[in-house]
C-alpha positions as CSV (number, residue, x, y, z in Angstrom):
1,X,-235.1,89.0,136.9
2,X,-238.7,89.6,136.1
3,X,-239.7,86.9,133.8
4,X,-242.2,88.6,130.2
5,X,-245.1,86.0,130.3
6,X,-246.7,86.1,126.4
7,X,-250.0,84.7,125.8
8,X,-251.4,82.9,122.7
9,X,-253.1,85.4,120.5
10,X,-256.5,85.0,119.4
11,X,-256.2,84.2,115.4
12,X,-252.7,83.7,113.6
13,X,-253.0,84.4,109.9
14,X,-250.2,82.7,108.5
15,X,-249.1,79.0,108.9
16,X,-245.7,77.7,108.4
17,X,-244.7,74.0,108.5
18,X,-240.8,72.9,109.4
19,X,-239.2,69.9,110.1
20,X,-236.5,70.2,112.4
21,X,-232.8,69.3,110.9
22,X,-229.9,67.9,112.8
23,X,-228.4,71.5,112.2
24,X,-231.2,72.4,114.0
25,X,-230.4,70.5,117.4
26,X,-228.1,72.2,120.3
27,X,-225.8,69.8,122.2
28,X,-228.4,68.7,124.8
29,X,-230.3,67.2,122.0
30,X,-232.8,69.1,121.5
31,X,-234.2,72.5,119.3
32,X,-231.3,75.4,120.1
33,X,-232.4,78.6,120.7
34,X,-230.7,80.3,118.1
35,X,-232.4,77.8,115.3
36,X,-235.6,78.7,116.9
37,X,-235.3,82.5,116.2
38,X,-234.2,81.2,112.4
39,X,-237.1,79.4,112.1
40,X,-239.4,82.5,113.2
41,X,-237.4,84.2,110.3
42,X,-238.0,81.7,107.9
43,X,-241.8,81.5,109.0
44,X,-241.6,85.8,108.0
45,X,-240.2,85.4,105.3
46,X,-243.0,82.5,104.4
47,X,-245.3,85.5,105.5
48,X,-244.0,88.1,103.1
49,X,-244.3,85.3,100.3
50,X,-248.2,85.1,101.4
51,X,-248.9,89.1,100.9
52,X,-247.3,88.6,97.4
53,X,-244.0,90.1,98.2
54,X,-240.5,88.4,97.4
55,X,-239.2,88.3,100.6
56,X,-239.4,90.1,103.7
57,X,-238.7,93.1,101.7
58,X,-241.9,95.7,100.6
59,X,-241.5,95.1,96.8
60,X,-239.2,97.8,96.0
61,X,-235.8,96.5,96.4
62,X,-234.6,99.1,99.4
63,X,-237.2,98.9,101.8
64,X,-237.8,96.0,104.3
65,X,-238.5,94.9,108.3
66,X,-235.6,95.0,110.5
67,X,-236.4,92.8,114.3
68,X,-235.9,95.7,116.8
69,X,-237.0,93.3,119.7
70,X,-238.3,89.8,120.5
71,X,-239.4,87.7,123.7
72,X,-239.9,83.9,123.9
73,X,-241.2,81.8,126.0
74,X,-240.5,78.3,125.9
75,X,-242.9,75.7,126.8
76,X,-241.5,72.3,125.7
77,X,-238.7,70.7,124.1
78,X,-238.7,69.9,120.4
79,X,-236.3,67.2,118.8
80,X,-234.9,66.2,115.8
81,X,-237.4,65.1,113.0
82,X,-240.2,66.9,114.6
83,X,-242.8,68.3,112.6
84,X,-243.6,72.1,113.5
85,X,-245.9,74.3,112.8
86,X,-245.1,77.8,113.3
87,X,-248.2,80.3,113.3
88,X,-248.2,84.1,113.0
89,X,-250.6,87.1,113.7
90,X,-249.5,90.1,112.3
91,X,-250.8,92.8,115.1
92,X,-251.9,96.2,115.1
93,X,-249.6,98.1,112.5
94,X,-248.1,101.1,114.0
95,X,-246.4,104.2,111.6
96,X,-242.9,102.8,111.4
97,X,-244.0,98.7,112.1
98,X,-245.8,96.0,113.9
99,X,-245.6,93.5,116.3
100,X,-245.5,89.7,115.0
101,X,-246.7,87.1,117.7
102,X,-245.3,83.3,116.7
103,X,-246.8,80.3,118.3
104,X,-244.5,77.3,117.5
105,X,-246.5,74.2,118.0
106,X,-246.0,70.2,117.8
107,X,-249.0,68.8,117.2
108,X,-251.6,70.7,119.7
109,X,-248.4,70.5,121.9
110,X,-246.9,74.4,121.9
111,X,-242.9,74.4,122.1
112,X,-242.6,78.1,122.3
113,X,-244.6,81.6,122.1
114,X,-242.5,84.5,120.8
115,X,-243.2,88.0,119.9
116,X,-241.1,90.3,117.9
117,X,-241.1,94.3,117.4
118,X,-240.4,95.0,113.6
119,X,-239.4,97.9,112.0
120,X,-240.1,99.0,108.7
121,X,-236.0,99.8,107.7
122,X,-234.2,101.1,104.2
123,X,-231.2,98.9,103.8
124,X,-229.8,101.5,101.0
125,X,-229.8,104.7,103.5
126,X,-229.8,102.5,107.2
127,X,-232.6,104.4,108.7
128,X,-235.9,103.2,110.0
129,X,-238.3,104.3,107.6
130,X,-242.6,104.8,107.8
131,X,-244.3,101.5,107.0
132,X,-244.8,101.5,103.1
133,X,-248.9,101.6,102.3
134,X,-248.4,98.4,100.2
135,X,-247.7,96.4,103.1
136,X,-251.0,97.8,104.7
137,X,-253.4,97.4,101.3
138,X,-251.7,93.4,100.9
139,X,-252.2,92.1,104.8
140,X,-255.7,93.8,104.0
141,X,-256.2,92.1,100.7
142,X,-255.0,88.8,102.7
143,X,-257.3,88.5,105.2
144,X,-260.3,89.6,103.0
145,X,-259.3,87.2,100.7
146,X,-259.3,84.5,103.3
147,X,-262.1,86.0,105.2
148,X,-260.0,86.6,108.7
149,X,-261.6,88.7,110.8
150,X,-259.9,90.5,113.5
151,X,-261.4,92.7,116.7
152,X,-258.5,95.5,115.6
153,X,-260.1,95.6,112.1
């Protein structure tokens, strides 16, 4: 099998710190896989909080993102207790969603690099829906405010 290699994007806007919790640990002793894609929730959710919205929902109670893919790479183990910092770059916003890109790091040590495909979904009718123009004015409003500049912008 042909192995997805992701690289480390150029900013990340958001920053999320985590300690790891003994739920978080598989039976070898270390960071499971299935926490890790928790935590990369929990950091979007963090995200969501940052643009001013409840959670990963669009502010109007029906609409939200839905994962529709994501690739990891894992580049070193992670135990309990650890400290993590879990960055995210919101990329270029498409009609129906983005791409997030997650660099999970210990220290200047990277554990993982992940990238997920969301989709911009209504829970109340289950359809994929266009990306609502108030997610687009706040990740705007976001990085003017904290003066990130991107190539894509």
């Amino acid at each position: 099998m042909a192995h997805i290699k992701l690289t480390e994007q150029p900013e990340y806007e958001f920053h999320y710190k985590v300690t790891i919790r003994s739920t978080d640990i598989n039976y070898r002793g270390h960071l499971g896989y299935d926490a890790l894609v928790a935590l990369f929730s929990e950091a979007g959710i963090d995200m969501f909080r940052s643009l001013g919205f409840r959670d990963s929902g669009h502010g109007d109670d029906k609409t939200g993102v839905a994962m529709a893919d994501l690739t990891v790479n894992y580049k070193a183990e992670a135990f309990m207790f650890d400290e993590l910092i879990i960055d995210t770059h919101v990329g270029e916003l498409k009609e129906k969603g983005f791409t997030s890109f997650h660099r999970i790091r210990k220290g200047t040590d990277i554990v993982a690099l992940a990238e997920a495909g969301l989709v911009s979904f209504d829970f109340v009718h289950h359809k994929v829906v266009p990306l609502p123009e108030t997610f687009r004015q706040s990740l705007q409003e976001y990085k003017r405010r904290n003066q990130i500049i991107s190539i894509q912008d």
